[in-house]
C-alpha positions in Angstrom: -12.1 5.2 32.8 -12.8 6.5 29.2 -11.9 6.6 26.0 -12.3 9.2 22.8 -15.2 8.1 19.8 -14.7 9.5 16.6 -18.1 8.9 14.3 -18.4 11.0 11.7 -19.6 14.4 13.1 -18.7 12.8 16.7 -15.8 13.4 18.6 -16.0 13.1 22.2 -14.8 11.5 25.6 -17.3 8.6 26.8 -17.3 6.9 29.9 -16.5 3.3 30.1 -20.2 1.3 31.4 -17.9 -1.3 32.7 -13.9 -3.0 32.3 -15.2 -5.9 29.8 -16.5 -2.7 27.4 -16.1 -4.3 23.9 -16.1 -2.7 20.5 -19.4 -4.8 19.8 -21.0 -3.2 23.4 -19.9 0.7 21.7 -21.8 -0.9 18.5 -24.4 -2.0 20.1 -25.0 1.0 21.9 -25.1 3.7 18.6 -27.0 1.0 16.9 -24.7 0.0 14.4 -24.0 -3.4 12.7 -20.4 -4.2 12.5 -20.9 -5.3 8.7 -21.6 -1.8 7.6 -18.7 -0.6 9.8 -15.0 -0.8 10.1 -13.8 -0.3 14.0 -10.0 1.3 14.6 -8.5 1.2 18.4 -5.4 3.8 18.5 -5.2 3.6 14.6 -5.3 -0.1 14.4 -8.3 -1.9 12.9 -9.7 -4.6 15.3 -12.1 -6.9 15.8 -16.1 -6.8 17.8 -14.3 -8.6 20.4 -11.7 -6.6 21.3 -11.8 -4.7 24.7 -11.4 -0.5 25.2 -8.9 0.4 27.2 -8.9 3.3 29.3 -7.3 6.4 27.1 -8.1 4.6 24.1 -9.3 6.4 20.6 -11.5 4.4 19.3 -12.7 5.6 15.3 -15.7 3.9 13.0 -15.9 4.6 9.5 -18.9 4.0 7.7 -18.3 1.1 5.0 -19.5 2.8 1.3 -20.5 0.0 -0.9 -20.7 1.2 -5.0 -21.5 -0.6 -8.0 
């Protein structure tokens, strides 16, 4: 099972560690906090908790703070 990561200059297929794989396991993994992120599944924005699916794309964007 995989799914596609788009990450800036990143976009490739990535195997699935397990079937519980959460948005908050791919953070964890690439070392990212999910409050300097926004996570989309298929164009959708979810939550840490949600679960990847098998064929899913899965995009981060970088949050930019200005003031």
């Amino acid at each position: 099972m995989e799914f596609t990561l788009k990450y800036k200059d990143i976009n490739e297929k990535r195997e699935m560690p397990d079937e519980d794989y959460t948005i908050k396991d791919l953070l964890d993994e690439l070392e990212l906090s999910a409050q300097t992120v926004v996570s989309k599944q298929n164009g959708e924005l979810v939550i840490e908790d949600t679960v990847i699916q098998d064929g899913d794309e899965i995009q981060i964007v970088q949050i930019i703070y200005g003031g």
